[in-house]
VOLO-32366 format. One line per field, with one value per residue: residue number from 1; y negated, x negated, z negated of N, C-alpha, C in turn. Coordinates in Angstrom, 3 decimals. Example, Ala and Ser with C-alpha at 12.3 -4.5 7.8 and 13.67 -1.06 7.14 Angstrom:
// VOLO-32366
nr <- (1	2) .
nyy <- (5.690	2.250) .
nxx <- (-13.190	-12.850) .
nzz <- (-7.800	-7.080) .
cayy <- (4.500	1.060) .
caxx <- (-12.300	-13.670) .
cazz <- (-7.800	-7.140) .
cyy <- (3.300	-0.030) .
cxx <- (-13.200	-12.900) .
czz <- (-7.800	-7.870) .
END
This chain:
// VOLO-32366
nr <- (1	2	3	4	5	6	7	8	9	10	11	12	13	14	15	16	17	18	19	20	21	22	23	24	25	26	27	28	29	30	31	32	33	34	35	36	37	38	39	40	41	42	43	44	45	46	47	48	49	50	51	52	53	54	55	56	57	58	59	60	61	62	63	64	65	66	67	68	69	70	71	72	73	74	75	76	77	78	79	80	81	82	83	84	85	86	87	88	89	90	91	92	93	94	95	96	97	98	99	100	101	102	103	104	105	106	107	108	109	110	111	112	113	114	115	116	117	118	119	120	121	122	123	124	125	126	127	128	129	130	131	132	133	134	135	136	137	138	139	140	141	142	143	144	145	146	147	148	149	150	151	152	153	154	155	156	157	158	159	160	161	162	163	164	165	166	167	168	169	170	171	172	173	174	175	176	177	178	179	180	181	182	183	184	185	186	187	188	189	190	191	192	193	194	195	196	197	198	199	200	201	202	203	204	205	206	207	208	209	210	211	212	213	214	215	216	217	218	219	220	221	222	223	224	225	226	227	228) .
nyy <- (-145.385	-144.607	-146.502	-147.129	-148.209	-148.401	-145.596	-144.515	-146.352	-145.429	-142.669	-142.509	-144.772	-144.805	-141.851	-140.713	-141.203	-140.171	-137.350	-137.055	-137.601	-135.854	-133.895	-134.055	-133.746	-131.709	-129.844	-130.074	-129.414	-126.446	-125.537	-125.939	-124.586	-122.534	-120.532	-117.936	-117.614	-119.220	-118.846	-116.754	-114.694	-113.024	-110.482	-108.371	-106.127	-104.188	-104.053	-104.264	-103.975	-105.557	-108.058	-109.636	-110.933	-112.167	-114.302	-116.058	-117.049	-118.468	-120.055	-121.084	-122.953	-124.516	-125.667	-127.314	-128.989	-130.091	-131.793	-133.483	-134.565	-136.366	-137.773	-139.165	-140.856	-142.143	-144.148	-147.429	-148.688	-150.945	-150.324	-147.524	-148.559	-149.365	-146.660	-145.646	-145.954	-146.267	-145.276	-143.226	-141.826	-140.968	-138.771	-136.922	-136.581	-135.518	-133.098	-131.784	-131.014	-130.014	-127.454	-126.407	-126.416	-124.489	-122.279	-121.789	-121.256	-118.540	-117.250	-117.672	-116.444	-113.835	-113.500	-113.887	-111.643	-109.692	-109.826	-109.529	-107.466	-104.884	-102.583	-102.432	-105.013	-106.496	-105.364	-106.322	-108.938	-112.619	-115.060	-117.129	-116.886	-116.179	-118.030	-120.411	-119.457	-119.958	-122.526	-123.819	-122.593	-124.132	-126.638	-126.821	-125.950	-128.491	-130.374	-129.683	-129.990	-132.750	-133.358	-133.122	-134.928	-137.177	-137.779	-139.540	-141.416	-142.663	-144.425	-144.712	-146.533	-145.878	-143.752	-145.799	-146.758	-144.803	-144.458	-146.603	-146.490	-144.388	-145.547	-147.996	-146.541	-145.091	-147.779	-148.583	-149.964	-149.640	-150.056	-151.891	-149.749	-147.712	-149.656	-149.725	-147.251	-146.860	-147.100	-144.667	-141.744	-139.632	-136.929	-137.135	-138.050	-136.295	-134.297	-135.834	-135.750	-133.027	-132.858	-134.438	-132.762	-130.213	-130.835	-131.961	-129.363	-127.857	-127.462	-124.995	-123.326	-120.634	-122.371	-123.548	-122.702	-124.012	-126.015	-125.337	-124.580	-122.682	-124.071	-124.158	-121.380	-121.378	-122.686	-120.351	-118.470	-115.305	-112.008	-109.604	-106.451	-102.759	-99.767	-96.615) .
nxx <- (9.146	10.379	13.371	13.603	15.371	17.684	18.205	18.873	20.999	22.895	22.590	24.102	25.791	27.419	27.750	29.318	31.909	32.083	32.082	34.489	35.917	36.231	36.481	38.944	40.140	39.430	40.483	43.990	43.981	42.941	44.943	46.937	47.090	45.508	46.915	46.970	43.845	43.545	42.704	41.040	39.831	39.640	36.989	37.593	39.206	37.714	35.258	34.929	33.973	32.569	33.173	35.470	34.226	32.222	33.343	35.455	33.063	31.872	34.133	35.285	32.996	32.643	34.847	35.095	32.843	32.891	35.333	34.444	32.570	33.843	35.671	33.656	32.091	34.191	35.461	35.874	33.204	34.162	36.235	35.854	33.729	35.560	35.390	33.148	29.818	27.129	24.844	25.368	27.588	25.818	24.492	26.594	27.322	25.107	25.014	27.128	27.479	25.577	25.800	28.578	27.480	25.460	26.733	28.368	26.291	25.230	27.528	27.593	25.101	25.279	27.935	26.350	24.476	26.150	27.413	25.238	24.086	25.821	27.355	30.010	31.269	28.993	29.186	32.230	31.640	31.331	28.998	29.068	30.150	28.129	26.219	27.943	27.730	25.126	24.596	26.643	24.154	21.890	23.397	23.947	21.638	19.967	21.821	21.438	18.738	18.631	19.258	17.281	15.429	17.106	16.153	14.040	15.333	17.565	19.096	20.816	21.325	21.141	23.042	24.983	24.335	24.738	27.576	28.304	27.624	29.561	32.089	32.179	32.288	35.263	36.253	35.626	33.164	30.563	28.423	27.045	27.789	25.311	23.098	23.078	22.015	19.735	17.360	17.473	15.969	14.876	15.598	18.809	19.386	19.222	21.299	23.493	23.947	23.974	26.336	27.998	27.763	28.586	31.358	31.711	31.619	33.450	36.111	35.650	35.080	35.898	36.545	38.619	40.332	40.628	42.195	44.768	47.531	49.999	52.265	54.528	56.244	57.205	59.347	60.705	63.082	64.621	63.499	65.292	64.999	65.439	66.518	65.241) .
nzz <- (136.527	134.220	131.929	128.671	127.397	128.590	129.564	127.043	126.458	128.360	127.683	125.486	125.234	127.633	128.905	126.236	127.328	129.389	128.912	127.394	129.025	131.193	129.239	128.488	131.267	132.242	130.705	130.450	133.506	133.549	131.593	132.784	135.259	134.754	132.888	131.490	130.565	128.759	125.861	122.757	123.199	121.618	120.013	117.838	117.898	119.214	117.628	114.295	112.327	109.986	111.016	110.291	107.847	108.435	110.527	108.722	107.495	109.390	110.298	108.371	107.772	109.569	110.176	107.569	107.812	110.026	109.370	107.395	109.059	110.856	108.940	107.262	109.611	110.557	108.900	108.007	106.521	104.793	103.545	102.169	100.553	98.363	96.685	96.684	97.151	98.915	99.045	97.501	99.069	101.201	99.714	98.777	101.412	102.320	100.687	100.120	103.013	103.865	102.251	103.336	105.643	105.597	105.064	107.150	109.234	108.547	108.796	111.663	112.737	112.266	113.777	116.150	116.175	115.951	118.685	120.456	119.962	120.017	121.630	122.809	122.473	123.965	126.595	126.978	126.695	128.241	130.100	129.428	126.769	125.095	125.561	124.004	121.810	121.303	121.740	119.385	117.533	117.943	117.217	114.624	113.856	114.144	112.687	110.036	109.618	109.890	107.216	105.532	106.697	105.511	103.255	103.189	103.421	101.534	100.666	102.255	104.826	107.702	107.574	108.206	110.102	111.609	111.565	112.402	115.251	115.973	115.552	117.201	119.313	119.689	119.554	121.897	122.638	124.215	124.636	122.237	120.609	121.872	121.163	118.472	117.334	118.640	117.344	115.336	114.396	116.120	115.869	115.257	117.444	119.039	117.790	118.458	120.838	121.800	120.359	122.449	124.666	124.150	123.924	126.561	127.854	126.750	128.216	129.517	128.685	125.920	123.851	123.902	122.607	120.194	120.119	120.458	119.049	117.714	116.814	118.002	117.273	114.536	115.336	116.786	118.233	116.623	116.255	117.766	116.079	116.086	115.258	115.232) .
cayy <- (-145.128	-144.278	-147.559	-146.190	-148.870	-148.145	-144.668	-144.641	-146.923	-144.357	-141.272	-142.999	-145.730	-144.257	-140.536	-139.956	-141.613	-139.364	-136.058	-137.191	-137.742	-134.793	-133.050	-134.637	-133.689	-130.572	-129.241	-130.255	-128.566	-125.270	-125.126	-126.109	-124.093	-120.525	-120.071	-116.620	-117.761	-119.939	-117.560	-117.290	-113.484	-111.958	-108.725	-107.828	-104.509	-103.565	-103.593	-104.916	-103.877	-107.255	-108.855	-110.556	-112.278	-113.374	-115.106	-116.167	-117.760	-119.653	-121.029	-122.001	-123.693	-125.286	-126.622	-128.184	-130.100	-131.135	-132.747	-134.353	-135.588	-137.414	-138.730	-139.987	-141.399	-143.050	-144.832	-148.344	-149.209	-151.916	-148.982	-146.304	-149.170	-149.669	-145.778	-144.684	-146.341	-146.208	-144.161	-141.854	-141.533	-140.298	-137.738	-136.370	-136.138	-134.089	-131.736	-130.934	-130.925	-128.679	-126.145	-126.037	-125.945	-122.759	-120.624	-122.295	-120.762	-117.110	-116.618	-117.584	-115.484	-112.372	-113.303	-113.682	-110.766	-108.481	-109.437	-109.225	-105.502	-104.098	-102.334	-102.754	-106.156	-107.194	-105.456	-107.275	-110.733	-113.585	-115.894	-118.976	-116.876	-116.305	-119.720	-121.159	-119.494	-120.340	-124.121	-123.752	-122.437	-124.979	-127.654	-126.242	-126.094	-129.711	-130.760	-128.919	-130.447	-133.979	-133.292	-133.246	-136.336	-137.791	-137.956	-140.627	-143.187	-142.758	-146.033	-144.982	-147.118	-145.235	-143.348	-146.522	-147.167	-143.298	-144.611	-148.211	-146.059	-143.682	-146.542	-148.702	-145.351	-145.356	-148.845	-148.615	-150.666	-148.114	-151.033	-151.818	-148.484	-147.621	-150.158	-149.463	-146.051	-146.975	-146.749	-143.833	-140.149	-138.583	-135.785	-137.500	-138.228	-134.860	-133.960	-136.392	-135.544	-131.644	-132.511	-134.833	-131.911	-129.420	-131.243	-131.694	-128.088	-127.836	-127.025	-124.270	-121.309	-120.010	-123.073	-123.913	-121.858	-124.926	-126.946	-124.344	-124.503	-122.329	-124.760	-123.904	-120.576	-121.660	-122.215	-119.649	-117.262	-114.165	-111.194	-108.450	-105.486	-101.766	-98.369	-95.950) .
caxx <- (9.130	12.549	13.481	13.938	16.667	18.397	18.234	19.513	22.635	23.486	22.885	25.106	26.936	28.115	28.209	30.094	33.511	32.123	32.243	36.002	37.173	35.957	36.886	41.130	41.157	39.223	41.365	44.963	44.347	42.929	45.904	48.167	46.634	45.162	46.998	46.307	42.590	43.307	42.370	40.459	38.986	39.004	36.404	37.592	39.232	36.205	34.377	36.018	32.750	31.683	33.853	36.287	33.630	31.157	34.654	35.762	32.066	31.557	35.167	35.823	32.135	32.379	36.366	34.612	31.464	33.798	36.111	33.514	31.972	35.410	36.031	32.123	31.593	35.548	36.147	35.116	32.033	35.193	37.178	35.216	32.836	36.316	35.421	32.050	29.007	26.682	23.569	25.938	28.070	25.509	23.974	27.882	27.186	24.158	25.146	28.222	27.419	24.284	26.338	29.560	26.511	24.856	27.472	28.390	25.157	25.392	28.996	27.429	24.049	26.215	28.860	25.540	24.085	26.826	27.467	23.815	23.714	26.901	27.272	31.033	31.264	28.123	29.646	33.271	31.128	31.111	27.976	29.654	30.522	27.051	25.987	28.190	27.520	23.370	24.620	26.409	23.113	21.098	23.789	23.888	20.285	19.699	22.151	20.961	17.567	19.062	19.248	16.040	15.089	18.191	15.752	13.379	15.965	18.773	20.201	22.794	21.317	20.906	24.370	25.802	23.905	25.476	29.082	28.703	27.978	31.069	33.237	32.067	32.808	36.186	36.490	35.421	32.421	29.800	27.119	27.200	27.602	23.776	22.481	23.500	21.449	18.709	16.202	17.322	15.271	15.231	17.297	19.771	20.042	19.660	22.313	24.901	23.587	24.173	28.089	28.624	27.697	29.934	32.677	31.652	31.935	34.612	37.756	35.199	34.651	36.555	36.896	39.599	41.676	40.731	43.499	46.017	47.990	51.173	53.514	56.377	56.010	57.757	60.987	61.485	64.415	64.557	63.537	65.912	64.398	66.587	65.704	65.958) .
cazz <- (135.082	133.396	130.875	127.606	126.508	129.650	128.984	125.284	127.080	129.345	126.864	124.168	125.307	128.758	128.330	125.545	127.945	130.624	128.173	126.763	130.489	131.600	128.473	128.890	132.541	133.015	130.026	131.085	135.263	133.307	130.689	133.258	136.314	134.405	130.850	130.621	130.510	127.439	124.831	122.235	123.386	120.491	120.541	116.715	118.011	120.273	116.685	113.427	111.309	109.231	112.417	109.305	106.743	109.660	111.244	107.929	107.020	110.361	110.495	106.686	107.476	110.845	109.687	106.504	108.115	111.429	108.767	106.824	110.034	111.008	107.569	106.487	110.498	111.432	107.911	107.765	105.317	103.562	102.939	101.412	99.541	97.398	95.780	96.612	97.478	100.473	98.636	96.671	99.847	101.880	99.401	99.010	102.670	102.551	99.814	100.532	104.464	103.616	101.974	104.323	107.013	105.387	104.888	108.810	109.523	108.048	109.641	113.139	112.806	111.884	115.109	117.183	116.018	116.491	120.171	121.246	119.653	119.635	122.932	123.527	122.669	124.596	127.688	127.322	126.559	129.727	129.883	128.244	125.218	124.476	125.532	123.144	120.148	121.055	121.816	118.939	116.752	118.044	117.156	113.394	113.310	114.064	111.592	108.764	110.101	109.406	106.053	105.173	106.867	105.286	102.058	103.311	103.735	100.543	100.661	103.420	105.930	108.437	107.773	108.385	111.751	112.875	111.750	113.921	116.314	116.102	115.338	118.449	120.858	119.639	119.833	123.554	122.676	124.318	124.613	121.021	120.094	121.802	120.476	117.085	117.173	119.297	116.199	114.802	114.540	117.266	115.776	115.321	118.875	120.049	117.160	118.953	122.602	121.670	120.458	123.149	126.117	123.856	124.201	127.966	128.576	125.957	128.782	130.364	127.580	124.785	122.711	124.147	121.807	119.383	120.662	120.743	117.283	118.103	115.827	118.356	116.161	113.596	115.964	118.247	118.057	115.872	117.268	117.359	116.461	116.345	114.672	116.736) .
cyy <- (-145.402	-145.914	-147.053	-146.948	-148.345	-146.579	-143.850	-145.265	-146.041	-142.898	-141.779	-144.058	-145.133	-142.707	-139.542	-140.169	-140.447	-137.777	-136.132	-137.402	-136.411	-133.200	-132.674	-133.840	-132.183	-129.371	-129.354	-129.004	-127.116	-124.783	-125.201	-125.124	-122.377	-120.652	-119.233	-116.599	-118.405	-119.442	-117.905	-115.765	-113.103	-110.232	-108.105	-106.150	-104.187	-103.289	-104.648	-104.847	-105.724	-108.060	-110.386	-111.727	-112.777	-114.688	-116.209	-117.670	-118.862	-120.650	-121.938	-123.257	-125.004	-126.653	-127.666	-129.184	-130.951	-132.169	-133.629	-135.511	-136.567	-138.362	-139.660	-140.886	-142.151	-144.177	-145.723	-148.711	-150.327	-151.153	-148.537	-146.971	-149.599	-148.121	-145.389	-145.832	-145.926	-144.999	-142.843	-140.956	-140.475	-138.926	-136.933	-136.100	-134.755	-133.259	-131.182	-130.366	-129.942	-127.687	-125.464	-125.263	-124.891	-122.036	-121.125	-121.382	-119.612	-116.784	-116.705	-116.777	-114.172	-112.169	-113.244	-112.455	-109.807	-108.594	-109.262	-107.769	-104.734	-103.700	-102.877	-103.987	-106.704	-106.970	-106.048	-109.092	-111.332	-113.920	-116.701	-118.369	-116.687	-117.636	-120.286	-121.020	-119.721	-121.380	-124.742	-123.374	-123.044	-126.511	-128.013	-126.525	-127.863	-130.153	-130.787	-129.776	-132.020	-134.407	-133.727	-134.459	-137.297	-138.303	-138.788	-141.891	-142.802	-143.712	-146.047	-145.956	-146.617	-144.040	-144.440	-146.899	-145.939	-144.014	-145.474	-147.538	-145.415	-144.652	-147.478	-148.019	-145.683	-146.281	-149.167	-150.046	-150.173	-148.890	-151.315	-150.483	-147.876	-148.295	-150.024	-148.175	-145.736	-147.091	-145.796	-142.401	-139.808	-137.238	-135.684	-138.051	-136.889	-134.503	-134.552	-136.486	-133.891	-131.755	-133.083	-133.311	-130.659	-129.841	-131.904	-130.673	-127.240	-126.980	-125.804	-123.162	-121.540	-120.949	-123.452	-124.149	-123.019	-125.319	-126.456	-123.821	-124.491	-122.766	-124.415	-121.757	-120.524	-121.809	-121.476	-118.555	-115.978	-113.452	-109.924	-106.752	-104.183	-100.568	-97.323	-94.551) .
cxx <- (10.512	12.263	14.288	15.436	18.015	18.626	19.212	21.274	23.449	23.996	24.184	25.902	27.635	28.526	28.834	31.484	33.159	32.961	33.590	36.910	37.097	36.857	38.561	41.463	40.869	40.492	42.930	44.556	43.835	44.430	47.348	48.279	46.641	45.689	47.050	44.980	42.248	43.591	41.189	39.043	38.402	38.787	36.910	38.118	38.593	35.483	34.563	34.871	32.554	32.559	34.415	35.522	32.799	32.233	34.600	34.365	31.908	33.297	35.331	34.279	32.132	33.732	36.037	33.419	32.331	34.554	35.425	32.905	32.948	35.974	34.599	32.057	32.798	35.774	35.172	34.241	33.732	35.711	37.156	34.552	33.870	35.935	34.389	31.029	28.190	25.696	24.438	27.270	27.641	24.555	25.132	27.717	26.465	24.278	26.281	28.479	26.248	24.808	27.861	28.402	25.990	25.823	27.817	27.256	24.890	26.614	28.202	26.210	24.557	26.789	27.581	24.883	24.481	27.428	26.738	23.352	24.610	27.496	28.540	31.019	30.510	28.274	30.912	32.655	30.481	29.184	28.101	30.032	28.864	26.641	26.545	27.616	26.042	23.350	25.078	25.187	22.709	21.882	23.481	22.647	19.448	19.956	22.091	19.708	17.776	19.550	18.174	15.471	16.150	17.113	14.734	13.954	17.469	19.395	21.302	22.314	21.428	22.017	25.583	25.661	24.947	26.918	29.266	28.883	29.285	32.319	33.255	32.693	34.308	37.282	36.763	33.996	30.700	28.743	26.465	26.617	25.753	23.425	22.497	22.116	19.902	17.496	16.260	16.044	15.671	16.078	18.625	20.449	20.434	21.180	23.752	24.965	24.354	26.177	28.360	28.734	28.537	31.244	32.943	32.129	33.060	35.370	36.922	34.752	35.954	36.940	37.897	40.580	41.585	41.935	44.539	46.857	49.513	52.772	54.767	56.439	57.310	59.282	61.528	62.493	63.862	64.259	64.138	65.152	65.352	66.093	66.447	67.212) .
czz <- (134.493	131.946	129.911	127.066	127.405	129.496	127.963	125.200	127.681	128.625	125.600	124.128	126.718	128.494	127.649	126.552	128.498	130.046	127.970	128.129	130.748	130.459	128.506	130.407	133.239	131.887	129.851	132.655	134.194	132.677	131.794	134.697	136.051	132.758	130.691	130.768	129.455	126.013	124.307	122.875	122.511	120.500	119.232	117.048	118.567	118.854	115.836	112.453	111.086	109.915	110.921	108.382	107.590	110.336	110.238	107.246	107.965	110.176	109.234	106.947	108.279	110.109	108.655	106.814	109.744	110.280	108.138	107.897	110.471	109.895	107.369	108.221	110.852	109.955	107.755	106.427	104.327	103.000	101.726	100.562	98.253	96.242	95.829	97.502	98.515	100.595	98.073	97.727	100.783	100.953	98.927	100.272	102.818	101.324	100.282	102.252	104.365	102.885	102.621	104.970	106.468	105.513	106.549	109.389	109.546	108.719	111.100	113.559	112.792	113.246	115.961	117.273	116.674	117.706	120.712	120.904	119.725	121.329	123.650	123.524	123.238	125.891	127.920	127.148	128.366	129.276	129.232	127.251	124.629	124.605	124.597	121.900	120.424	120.707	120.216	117.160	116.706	117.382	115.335	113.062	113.016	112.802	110.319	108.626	109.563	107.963	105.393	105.874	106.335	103.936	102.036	103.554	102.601	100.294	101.345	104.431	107.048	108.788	108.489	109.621	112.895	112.882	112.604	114.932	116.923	116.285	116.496	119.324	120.889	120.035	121.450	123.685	123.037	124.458	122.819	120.245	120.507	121.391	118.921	116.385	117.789	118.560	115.145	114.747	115.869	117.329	115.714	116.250	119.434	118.988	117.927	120.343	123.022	121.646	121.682	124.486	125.195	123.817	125.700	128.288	127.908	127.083	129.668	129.603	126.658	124.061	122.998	123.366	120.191	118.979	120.538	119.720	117.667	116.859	116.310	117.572	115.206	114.341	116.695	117.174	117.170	116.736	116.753	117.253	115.831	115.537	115.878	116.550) .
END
């Protein structure tokens, strides 16, 4: 019989290192091994229809609830209790994280749509690009999902249990850190079970092109160009 505490240690105090090692080392030997594989594979000229505001909706959404999640889960309770409180913190959470996450939601139903119907793009699409954007759906869906149970506990307790946790990982306190979470919802496990294994398989699809912010851009040489 599996021991649930033991369990809960392993899924959330061990696992996340595993995911962030894995994530550092399988993504270094690809970038350094296949870099014409580290792309983002964009199908927009295969079929440009809607292609722009479905893009446009998932990214402006995803960019705005990732940042939120990094700011509301890394900043110590002393901090943030100097401008905003714990209850009015976490319903700034879920409003403004429930309306990033919709329009998040409508951009990625649109991109899923139009690679599962759109002939060319569904014959240039791998396996891991569909996989993602499902893993993604399902990740979205949770979170949205954690909203609504967010409204039986408004005090922020229970925001503050997710941040110990975040803040322990960091720390390197991965004992702590399960325990911290070990009486949460259950969605809110799968919610932080779901990112941890996307950022497992992170250095092995498309997301790659995350990481890849061509700042040397900005210095390279002119390019001579001639009339003819």
């Amino acid at each position: 019989m599996i021991n649930l505490n033991n369990l809960n240690n392993l899924l959330f105090g061990v696992y996340p290192y595993v995911a962030v090692i894995v994530f550092l080392v399988a993504s270094w030997i690809r970038f350094d091994r296949e870099q014409y594989t580290w792309k983002a594979d964009s199908s927009q000229l295969l079929n440009g229809k809607n292609f722009r505001l479905a893009s446009n909706l998932f990214h402006i959404g995803v960019i705005f609830v990732l940042s939120g999640h990094l700011v509301g889960l890394l900043t110590p309770e002393s901090i943030y209790h100097h401008f905003i409180s714990s209850p009015n913190k976490q319903l700034l959470a879920m409003i403004s994280g429930g309306f990033f996450g919709f329009i998040c939601l409508i951009g990625l139903v649109m991109l899923i749509n139009r690679r599962l119907t759109d002939a060319r793009v569904r014959a240039n699409s791998k396996k891991s690009d569909i996989m993602i954007l499902f893993l993604l759906l399902i990740q979205l869906l949770l979170g949205l999902t954690t909203i609504f149970i967010s409204t039986s506990h408004l005090d922020g307790s229970v925001m503050i249990l997710l941040a110990d946790w975040a803040q322990n990982i960091v720390t390197f306190h991965g004992i702590q850190a399960a325990d911290s979470i070990e009486s949460v919802n259950i969605i809110y496990k799968l919610h932080i079970f779901v990112g941890l294994t996307m950022v497992l398989i992170f250095p092995f699809t498309r997301l790659v092109h995350i990481i890849s912010v061509p700042v040397w851009y900005l210095g390279r040489c002119y390019q001579v160009v001639r009339e003819r």
